[in-house]
Structure formats: structure tokens, C-alpha cells
C-alpha positions in Angstrom: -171.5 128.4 75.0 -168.7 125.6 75.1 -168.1 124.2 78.8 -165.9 121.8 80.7 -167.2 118.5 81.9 -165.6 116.0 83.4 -165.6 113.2 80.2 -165.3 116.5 77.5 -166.1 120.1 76.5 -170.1 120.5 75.6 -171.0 122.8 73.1 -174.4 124.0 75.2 -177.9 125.7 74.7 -180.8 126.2 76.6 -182.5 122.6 76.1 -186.1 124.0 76.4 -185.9 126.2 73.2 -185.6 124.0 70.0 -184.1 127.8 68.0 -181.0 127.2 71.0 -180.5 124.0 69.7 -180.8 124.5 66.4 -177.9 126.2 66.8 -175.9 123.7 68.1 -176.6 121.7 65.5 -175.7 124.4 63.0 -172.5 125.1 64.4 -171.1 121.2 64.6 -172.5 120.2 61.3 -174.6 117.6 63.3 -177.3 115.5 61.7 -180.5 116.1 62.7 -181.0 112.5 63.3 -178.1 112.3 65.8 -180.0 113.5 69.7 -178.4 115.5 72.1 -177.8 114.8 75.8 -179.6 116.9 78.2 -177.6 117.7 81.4 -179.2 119.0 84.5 -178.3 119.7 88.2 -180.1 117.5 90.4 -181.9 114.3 90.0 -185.3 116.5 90.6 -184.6 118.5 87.4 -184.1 115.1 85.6 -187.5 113.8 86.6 -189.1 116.8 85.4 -187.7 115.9 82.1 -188.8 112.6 81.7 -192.3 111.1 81.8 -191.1 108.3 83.6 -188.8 107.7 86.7 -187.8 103.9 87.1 -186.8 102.3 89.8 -183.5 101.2 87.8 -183.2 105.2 87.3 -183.2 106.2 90.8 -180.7 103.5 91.9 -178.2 104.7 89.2 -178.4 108.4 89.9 -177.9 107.7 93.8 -175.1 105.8 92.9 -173.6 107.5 89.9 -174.4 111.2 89.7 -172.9 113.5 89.1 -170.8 111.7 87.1 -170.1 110.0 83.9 -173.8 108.1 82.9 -176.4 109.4 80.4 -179.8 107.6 81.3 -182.3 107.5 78.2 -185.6 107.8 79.7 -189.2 108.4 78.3 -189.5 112.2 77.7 -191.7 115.1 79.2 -193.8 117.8 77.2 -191.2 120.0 77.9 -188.4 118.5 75.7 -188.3 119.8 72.1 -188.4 117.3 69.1 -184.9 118.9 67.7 -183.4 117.5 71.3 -184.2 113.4 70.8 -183.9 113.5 66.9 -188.1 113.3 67.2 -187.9 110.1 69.4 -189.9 109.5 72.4 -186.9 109.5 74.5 -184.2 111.9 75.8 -180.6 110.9 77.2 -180.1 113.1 80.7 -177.4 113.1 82.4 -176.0 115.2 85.9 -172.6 116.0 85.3 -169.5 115.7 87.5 -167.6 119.2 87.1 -167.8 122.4 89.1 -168.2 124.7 86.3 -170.8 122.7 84.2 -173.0 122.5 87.5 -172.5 126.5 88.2 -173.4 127.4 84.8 -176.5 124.9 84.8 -177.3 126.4 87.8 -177.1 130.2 86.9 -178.8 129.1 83.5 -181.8 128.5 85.8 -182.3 125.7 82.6 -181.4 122.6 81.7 -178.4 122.5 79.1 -178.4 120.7 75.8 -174.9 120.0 75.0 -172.9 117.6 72.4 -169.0 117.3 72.5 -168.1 120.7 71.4 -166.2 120.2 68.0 -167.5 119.9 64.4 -170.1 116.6 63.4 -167.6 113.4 63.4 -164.1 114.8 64.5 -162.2 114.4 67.6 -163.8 115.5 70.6 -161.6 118.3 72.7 -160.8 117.8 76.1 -159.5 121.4 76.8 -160.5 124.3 75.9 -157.4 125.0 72.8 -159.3 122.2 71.6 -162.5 123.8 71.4 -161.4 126.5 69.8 -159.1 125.3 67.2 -162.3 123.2 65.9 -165.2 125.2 66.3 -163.3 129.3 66.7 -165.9 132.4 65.8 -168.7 129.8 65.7 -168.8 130.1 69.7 -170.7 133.4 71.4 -168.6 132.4 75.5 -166.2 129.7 75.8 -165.5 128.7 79.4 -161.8 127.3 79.8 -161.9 124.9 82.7 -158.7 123.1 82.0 -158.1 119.8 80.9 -160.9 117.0 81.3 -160.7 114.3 83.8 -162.3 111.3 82.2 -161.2 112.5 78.8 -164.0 110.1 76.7 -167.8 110.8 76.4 -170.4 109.4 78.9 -171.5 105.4 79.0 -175.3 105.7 78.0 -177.7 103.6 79.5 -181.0 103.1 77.9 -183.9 102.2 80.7 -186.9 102.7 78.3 -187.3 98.9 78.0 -187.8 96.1 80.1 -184.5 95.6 80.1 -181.6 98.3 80.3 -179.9 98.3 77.0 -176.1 99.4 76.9 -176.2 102.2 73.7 -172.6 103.6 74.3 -169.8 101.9 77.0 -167.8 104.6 78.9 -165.8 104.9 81.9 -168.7 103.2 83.9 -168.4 99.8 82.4 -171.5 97.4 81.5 -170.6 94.8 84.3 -170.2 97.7 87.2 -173.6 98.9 86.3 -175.2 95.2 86.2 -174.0 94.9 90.2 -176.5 97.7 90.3 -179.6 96.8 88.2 -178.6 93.6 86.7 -178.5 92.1 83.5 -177.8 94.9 80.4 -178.6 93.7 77.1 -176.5 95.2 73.7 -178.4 96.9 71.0 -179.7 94.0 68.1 -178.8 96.2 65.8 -176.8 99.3 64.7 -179.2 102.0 62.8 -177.7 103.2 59.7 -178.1 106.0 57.4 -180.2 108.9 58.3 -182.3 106.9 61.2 -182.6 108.7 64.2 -180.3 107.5 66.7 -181.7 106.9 70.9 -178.4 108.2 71.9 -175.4 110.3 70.6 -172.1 107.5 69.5 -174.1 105.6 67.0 -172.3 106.7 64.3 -170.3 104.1 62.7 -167.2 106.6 61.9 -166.9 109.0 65.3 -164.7 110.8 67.3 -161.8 110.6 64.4 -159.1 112.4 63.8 -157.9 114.1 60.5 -155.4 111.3 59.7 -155.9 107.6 58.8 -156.3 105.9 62.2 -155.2 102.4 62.0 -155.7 99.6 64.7 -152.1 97.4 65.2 -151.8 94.5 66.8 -149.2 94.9 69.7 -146.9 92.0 68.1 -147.2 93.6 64.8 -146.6 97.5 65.6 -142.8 97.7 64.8 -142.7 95.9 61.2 -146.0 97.4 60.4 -144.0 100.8 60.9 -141.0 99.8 59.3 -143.9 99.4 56.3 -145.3 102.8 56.8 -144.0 105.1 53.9 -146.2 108.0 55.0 -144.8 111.0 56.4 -145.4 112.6 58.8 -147.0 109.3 60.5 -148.0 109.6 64.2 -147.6 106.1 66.7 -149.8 105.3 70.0 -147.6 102.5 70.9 -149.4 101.4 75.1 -146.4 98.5 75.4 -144.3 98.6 72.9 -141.0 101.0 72.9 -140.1 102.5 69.9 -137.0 103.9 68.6 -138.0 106.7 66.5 -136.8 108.6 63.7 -137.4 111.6 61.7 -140.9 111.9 60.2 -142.1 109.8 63.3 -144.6 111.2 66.0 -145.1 108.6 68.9 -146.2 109.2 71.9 -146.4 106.5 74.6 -150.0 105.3 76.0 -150.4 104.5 79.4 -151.2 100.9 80.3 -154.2 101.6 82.8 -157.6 101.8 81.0 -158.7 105.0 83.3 -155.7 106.4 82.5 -155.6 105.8 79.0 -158.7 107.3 78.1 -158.1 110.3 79.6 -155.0 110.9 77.6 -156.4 109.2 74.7 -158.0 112.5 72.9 -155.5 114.6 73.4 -153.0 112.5 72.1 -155.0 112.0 69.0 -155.3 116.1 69.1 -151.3 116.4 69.5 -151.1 114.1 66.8 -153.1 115.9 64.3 -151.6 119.3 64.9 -148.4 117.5 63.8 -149.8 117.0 61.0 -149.7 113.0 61.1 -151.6 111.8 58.1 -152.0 108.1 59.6 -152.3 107.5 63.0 -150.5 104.0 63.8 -152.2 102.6 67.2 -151.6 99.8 69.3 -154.5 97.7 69.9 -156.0 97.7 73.8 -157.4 94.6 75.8 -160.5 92.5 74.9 -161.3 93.1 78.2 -164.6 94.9 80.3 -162.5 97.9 81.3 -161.6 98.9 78.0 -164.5 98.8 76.1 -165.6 102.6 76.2 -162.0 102.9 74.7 -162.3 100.5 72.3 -165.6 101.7 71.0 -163.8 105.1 70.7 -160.9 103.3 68.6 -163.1 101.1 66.4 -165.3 104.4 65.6 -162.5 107.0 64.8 -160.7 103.5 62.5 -164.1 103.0 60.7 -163.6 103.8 56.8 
């Protein structure tokens, strides 16, 4: 069943029957080494899922759930192997929609759910979305309108001593250090088919059907006075184009928030254009932008 959250559409299964998730992963095309987040109701459901409760993790939740943050955590008995890619942990999170905590709720379970669109593409924040990518492959889609954060969940990993920032979202690394202090980066990026602690490890993510291309803001206009392609779609944030036929550009706001809540969609419009390279202007180096960035970088990765 595909469902609105808040940050995007899940593609969801009972998460307590490894055959329900198997299907999941049969229907995106997902590696098995890449886990799936687990999303319950309540914080009490959460600890029933994880061996271990930390301190760190009950600060977090009182402060952040429901809402945007997936906490890796040590996992119970009762998570199935197929869920954490065979890893000893399992992301959880309690999310921040009406209609994802109803149907978690009448499930009576908790839900595993990716993004709900095929292994690698763009993930749909409405509910066309989900079913121009994944159609007949779905038994219910639940059409809750268009997301409100618009990118994935910022995933927090507490197994360690030390939490250890796997994916930046909307919640940005410096917020959550006010809250449990200092968050260190992964060392290292796994590669190949190692099994990942988190979904949004994958070097080449959430990316669209055309070449997306990172522009410099100073640079956009002569790099598409270059551009030859046609159709070729623009995401100019502060630069105003004049455009012309065979150009698609649609204006970005200049607020993070607000950018990456349009930031899918746009990518989504762009594609259904049929834009075979994606021209986009390049956001801040700064802490509010870098679940967008990470997004960018991912879906530019060749």
C-alpha cells in the first residue's frame, strides 16, 4: 500500500512479516542490501522494536516525533533480517501525517515503508507521482495530497557512542547537536553491494530521468546559452531567465524549507516534459541546506 507522509509517499508492508517486505522490495527493484525504515505510532511501539532505548533516543523523540527523524537503534527479535539488510540495527521512525498514523494505527503493526517509486528514481511527493512510477504494481494507494516536507527523513544513527549523522534532512545536524551534542559524519561511504545502516547511501539517488547537472549561479545563463539539448529543463533559485522554445524553467524558491518541498516535484514536472538534462542552480554551502544538497549531489552522481 502506498501512503502519504509528511517528507514523501511510502510504499508500506506489514514490517513483522519478511514475505510483506519482500514485496516491497520486489516491486521498487530495491537491493537487498539497501534497509527499510520502520515507522510506528508512538514511541512505546518504537521501544518494542529496538533492543536498546538510549537516553539520546528518548530526548529526540520527545522533541521530534512525529516528525521528520529516523533513529537507527539496536534491533528486537521481532524485526526480520530482509528489514535491516541483515544488520543488527533497524532505522524507526514516528511519522508526522494524519493518514500514515491512522493506517499504522488500524494496521495494529508497524509499517515498513521506502519512498514509494522504483529503486534509484525520483521520489513522489503526491500521489500522480506514485502512480505514474510504480501503477499496477500497487494492491491500495492512499492519495493524501501533496507532501509537506517534500525530501526524505534526516537519519540519526545512536548505535555508537557517538550519534553519527547517516542522511541530513529537514532537521539539520547542528539543531539536533543543541539536543544531544556533538554528531559525527560517517568515515566512510559503503560501496557496492554492502549493506547499508540506513536507506540514502547510494551514491546515485533520488534522480530523475534526465541528466541532472549542478550550475554555479554565476555561470547558469552561458552554461545555457551552451546547452544544445532539447527539450532541456532549468531550476534557476536567483537567477531570471528569459526563456525560449525548447526551454523548461521553473523558478526555485530562495528559502531552504521551502525549496525542498518543491524541489521533487519540480524535478517530476520536469521529467514529464520530457527534459533530457536537468540544468540546476547550485544552493548554499550552508547547515540549512544540506538535506537538499545531499539530494542534488545524489540525483547529479554519474
Amino acid at each position: 500500500m502506498a501512503f502519504p507522509t509528511e517528507t514523501v509517499y511510502g510504499l508500506g508492508a506489514n514490517a513483522l512479516d519478511p514475505a510483506a517486505i519482500a514485496r516491497i522490495y520486489e516491486a521498487k527493484g530495491r537491493p537487498a542490501y539497501n534497509p527499510v525504515i520502520l515507522h510506528v505510532a508512538d514511541v512505546a511501539a518504537a521501544e518494542r522494536l529496538s533492543r536498546e532505548w538510549p537516553v539520546a533516543a528518548a530526548a529526540l523523540a520527545a522533541k521530534y516525533w512525529p516528525g521528520p527523524l529516523t533513529l537507527v537503534l539496536p534491533r528486537s527479535d521481532l524485526v526480520p533480517d530482509v528489514a535491516t539488510a541483515g544488520l543488527a540495527a533497524v532505522g524507526i521512525r514516528v511519522p508526522a501525517h494524519p493518514v500514515a498514523l491512522a493506517l499504522i494505527r488500524a494496521a495494529g503493526v508497524p509499517v515498513a515503508a521506502p519512498s514509494a517509486n522504483r529503486s534509484n528514481e525520483l521520489s513522489p511527493t503526491s500521489a500522480e507521482h506514485v502512480a505514474r512510477s510504480l501503477g499496477d504494481r500497487l494492491d491500495v494507494l492512499l492519495d493524501g495530497g501533496e507532501t509537506t516536507v517534500g525530501i526524505e527523513s534526516t537519519v540519526l544513527d545512536l548505535t555508537g557512542t557517538r550519534p553519527v549523522l547517516l542522511r541530513p534532512g529537514l532537521l539539520t545536524r547542528e539543531e539536533l547537536e543543541l539536543l544531544v551534542g556533538p554528531i559525527d559524519l560517517p568515515d566512510q561511504q559503503p560501496e557496492g553491494a554492502t549493506p547499508r545502516r540506513a536507506p540514502g547511501q547510494l551514491a546515485r539517488h533520488y534522480a530523475p530521468r534526465g541528466e541532472l547537472v549542478l550550475v554555479a549561479a554565476g555561470e547558469l545563463r552561458e552554461r545555457l546559452a551552451r546547452e544544445t539539448m532539447r527539450p532541456v529543463g532549468v531550476l534557476p533559485r536567483t537567477v531570471h531567465l528569459d526563456t525560449r522554445d525548447g526551454v523548461v524553467a521553473i523558478l526555485m524558491p530562495v528559502a531552504p524549507r521551502a525549496y525542498a518541498r518543491r524541489l521533487y516535484a519540480a524535478l517530476h514536472e520536469l521529467d514529464a516534459q520530457g527534459c533530457r538534462r536537468l540544468l540546476v542552480e547550485e544552493v548554499p554551502a550552508e547547515p540549512a541546506w544540506e538535506g537538499v544538497r545531499d539530494r542534488l549531489a545524489r540525483a547529479a552522481h554519474r
